[in-house]
C-alpha positions in Angstrom: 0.0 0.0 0.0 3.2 2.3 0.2 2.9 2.9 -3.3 -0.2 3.8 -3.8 -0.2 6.3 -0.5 2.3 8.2 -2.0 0.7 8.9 -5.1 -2.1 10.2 -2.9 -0.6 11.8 -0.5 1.2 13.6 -3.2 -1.8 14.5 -4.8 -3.7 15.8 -1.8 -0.9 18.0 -0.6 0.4 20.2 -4.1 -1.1 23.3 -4.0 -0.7 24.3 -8.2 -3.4 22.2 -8.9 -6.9 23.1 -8.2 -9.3 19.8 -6.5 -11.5 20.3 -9.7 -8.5 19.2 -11.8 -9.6 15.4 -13.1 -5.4 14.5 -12.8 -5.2 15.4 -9.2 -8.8 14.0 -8.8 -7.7 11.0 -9.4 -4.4 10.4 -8.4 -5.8 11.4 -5.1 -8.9 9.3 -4.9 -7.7 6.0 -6.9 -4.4 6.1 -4.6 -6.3 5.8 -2.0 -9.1 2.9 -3.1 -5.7 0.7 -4.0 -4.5 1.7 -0.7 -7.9 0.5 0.9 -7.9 -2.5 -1.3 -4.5 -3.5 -0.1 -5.5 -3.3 3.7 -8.8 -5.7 2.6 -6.3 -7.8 1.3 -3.9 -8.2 4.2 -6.5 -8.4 6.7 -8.9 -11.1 4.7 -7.6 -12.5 1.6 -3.7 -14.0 3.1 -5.2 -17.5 2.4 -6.2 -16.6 -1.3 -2.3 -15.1 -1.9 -0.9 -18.4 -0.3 -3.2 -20.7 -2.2 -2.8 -19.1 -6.3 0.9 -18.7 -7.0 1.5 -15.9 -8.8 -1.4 -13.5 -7.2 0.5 -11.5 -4.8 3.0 -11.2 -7.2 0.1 -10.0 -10.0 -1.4 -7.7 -7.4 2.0 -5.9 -6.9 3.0 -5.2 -10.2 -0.5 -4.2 -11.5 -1.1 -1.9 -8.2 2.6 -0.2 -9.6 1.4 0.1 -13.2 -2.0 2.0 -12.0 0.3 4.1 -9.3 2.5 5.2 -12.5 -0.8 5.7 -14.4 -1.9 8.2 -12.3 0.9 10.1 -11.2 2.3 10.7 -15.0 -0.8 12.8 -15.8 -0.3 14.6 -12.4 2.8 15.3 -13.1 2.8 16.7 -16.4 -0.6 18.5 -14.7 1.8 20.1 -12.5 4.7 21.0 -14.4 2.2 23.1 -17.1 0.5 24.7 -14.3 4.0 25.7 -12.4 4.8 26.8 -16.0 1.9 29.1 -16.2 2.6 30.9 -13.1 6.3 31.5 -13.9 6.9 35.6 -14.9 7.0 34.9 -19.1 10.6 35.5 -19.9 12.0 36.6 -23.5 12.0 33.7 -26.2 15.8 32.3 -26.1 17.3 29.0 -27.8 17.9 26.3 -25.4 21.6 26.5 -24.3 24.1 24.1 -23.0 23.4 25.8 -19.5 20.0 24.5 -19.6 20.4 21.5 -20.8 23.0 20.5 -18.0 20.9 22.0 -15.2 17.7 19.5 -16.6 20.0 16.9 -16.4 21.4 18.1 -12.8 16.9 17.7 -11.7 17.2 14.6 -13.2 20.1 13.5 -11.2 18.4 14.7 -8.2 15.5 13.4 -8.3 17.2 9.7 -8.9 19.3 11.0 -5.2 15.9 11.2 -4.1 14.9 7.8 -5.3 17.9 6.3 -3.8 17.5 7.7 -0.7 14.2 6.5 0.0 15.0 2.9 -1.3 18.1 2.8 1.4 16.3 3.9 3.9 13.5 1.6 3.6 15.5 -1.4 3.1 17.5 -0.5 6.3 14.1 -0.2 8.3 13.4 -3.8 7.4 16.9 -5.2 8.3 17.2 -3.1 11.1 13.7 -4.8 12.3 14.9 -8.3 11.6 18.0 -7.6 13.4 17.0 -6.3 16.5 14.6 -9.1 16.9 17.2 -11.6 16.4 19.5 -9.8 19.0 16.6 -9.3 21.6 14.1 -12.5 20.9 10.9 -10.1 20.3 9.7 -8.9 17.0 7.3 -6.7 18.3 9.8 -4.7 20.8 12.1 -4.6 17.9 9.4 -2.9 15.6 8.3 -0.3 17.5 12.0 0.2 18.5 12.8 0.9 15.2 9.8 3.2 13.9 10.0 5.1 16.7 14.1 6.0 15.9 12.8 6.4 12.5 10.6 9.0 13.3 12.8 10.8 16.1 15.9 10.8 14.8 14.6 11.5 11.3 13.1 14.8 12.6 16.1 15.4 14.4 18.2 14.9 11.8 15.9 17.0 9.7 15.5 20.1 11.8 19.7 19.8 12.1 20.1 19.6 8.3 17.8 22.8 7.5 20.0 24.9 10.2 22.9 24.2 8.6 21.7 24.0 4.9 20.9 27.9 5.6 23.9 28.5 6.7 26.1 26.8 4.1 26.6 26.7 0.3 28.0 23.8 -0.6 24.4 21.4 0.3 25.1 18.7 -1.8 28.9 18.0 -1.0 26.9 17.8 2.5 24.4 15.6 1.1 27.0 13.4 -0.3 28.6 13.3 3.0 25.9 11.9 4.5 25.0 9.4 2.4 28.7 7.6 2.7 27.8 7.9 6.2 25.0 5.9 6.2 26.8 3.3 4.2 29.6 3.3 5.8 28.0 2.9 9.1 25.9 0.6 8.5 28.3 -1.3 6.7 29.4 -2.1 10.2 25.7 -2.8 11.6 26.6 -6.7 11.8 28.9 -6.1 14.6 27.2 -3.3 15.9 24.1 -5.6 17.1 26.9 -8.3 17.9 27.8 -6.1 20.1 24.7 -4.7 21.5 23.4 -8.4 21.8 26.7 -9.2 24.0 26.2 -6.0 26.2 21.9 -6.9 26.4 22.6 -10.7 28.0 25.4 -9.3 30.5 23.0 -6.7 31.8 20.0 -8.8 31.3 21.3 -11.8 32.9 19.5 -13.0 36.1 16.4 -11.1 35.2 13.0 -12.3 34.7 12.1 -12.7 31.3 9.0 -10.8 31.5 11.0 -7.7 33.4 9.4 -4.6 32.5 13.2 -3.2 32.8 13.8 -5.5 30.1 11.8 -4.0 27.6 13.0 -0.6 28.6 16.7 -2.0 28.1 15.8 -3.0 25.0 14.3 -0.1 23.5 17.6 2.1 24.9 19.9 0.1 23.2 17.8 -0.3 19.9 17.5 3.6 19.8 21.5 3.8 20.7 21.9 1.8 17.8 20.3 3.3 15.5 20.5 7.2 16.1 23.3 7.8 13.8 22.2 6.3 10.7 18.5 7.9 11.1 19.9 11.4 12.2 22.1 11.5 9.2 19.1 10.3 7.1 17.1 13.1 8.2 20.0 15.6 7.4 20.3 14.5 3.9 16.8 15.4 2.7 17.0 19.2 3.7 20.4 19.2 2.2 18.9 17.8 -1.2 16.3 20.1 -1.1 18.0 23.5 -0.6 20.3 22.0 -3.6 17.3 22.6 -5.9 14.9 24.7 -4.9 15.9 28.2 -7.0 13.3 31.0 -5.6 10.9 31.0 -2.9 7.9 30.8 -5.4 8.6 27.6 -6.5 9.8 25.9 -3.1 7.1 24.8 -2.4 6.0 22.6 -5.3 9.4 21.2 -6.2 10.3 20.3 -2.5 7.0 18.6 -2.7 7.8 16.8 -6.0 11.1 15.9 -4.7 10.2 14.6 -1.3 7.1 12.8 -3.0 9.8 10.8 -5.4 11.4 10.1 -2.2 8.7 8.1 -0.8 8.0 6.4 -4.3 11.5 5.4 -4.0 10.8 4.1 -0.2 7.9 1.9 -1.3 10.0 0.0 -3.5 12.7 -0.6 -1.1 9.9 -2.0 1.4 8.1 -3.9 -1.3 11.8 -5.6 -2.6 13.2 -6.2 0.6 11.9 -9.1 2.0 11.1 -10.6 -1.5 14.0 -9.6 -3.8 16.8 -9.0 -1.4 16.4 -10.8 1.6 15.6 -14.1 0.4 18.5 -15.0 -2.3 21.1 -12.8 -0.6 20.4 -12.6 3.2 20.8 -10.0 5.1 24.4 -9.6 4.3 23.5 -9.5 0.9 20.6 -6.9 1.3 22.7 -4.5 3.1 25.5 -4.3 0.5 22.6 -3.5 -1.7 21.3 -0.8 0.1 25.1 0.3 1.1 25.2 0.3 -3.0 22.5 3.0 -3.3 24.1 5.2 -0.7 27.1 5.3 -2.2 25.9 5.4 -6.0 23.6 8.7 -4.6 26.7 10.2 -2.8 28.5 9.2 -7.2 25.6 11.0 -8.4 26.0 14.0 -5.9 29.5 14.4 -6.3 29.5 14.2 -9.7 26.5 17.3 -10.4 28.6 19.5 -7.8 31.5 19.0 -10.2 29.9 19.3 -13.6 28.5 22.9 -12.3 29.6 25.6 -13.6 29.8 29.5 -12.1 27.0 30.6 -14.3 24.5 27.4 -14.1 25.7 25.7 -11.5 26.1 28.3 -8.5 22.5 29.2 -8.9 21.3 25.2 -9.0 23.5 23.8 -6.3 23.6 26.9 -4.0 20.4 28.8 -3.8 19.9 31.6 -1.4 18.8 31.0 1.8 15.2 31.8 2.9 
């Protein structure tokens, strides 16, 4: 359903479309019948997945087909309508300058994508390896989605103080993201060692200790605070990297942030089907590691190809 609740979440919160428009409409109310459909499914039709091979698979990938069917048309809907609003500027021939700042939202917007995808995937191995350290799935859950959302906002409200106060956002950016891989590169003895610490403080308790669970939560969250705050630090360094004027911050940080969570859909949907399976969790976190790093490429890359009269006004836009 991640899919499909972006697409309508990202319909129900631009603001250059009017509700009457049938492309926002529809992106908005469709997204959200598949979303609906999805929780039916879960909830009552398990045994009819398990029982037809092939139908959960079928169910996925036509549920993506519909979700790209409705957000193209809001998409180009939005574009044309941002294009309207824009002051109209003097005919000129497309010049090299524009062409390589497309390109430069292009290779943003694929940041974006990777971004999510890591950070998703993580989410799910984190889950799966907390609960192996501490022997309860549901402690290591709500562990983890609760770091998630702390040390994301953290991270976030850290990023867009300094983002205002520097130029060079994407170097930043890039930073961050061979931070995340980096660190949890080193995850598998990370939880090693938070398993060892967990049984030498634990021992001699009961197992159904409150302390325990308070234990475990502490460490969890210890665990994970550096890869989520850096996460959240990223996104407000992509975003001051491409937002140009104040009009249109708005509607392209919205864009950007809803490409994001297409991008973390599909690191939730692949994980446990794609990654985890064939590779292991090894193998799914050199995976994930890999989009980190091929972001921080991408990043890198952009911040060089700028030049003083395109680039400085893509990759370092004033401060509001």
């Amino acid at each position: 359903a991640g899919v499909p609740a972006a697409v309508a979440l990202q319909a129900l919160c631009t603001r250059v479309l009017p509700w009457s428009s049938p492309e926002r409409r529809n992106a908005a109310l469709w997204g959200a019948a598949l979303v609906a459909f999805w929780i039916i499914a879960v909830r009552f039709g398990v045994e009819a997945f398990l029982a037809v091979p092939g139908l959960a698979w079928a169910a996925m990938l036509g549920t993506i087909a519909a979700c790209v069917a409705l957000y193209r048309p809001l998409a180009r809907a939005s574009r044309a309508a941002l294009e309207l609003t824009e002051v109209p500027a003097p005919a000129a021939a497309p010049s090299a300058q524009d062409a390589g700042a497309r390109r430069e939202l292009h290779a943003v917007g694929l940041m974006f994508v990777l971004s999510g995808f890591a950070g998703l995937v993580y989410q799910v191995l984190f889950s799966k390896a907390l609960a192996l350290s501490f022997g309860s799935t549901a402690t290591a859950t709500y562990t983890v989605l609760a770091t998630y959302m702390g040390g994301m906002a953290l991270g976030a409200w850290l990023g867009g103080r300094l983002a205002a106060q520097r130029a060079d956002a994407l170097k930043l950016y890039a930073y961050c993201e061979l931070g995340i891989g980096a660190y949890c590169l080193a995850t598998p003895w990370i939880f090693q060692a938070i398993q060892a610490l967990y049984v030498a403080l634990a021992a001699g308790s009961p197992a159904d200790a409150q302390g325990l669970t308070v234990l475990r939560v502490l460490l969890g969250a210890a665990a994970l605070s550096v890869p989520t705050v850096l996460m959240g630090m990223s996104l407000p360094f992509l975003a001051r990297a491409t937002v140009l004027t104040r009009e249109d911050a708005g509607a392209r940080v919205g864009l950007l942030y809803g490409i994001n969570m297409l991008g973390a859909s599909m690191g939730a949907l692949v994980t446990p089907w794609v990654l985890i399976r064939p590779f292991g969790l090894p193998g799914a976190v050199w995976a994930a590691v890999g989009g980190n790093i091929l972001a921080a490429v991408l990043a890198l890359v952009a911040l060089r190809r700028a030049t003083p009269a395109a680039g400085a006004d893509l990759l370092t836009a004033p401060a509001f």
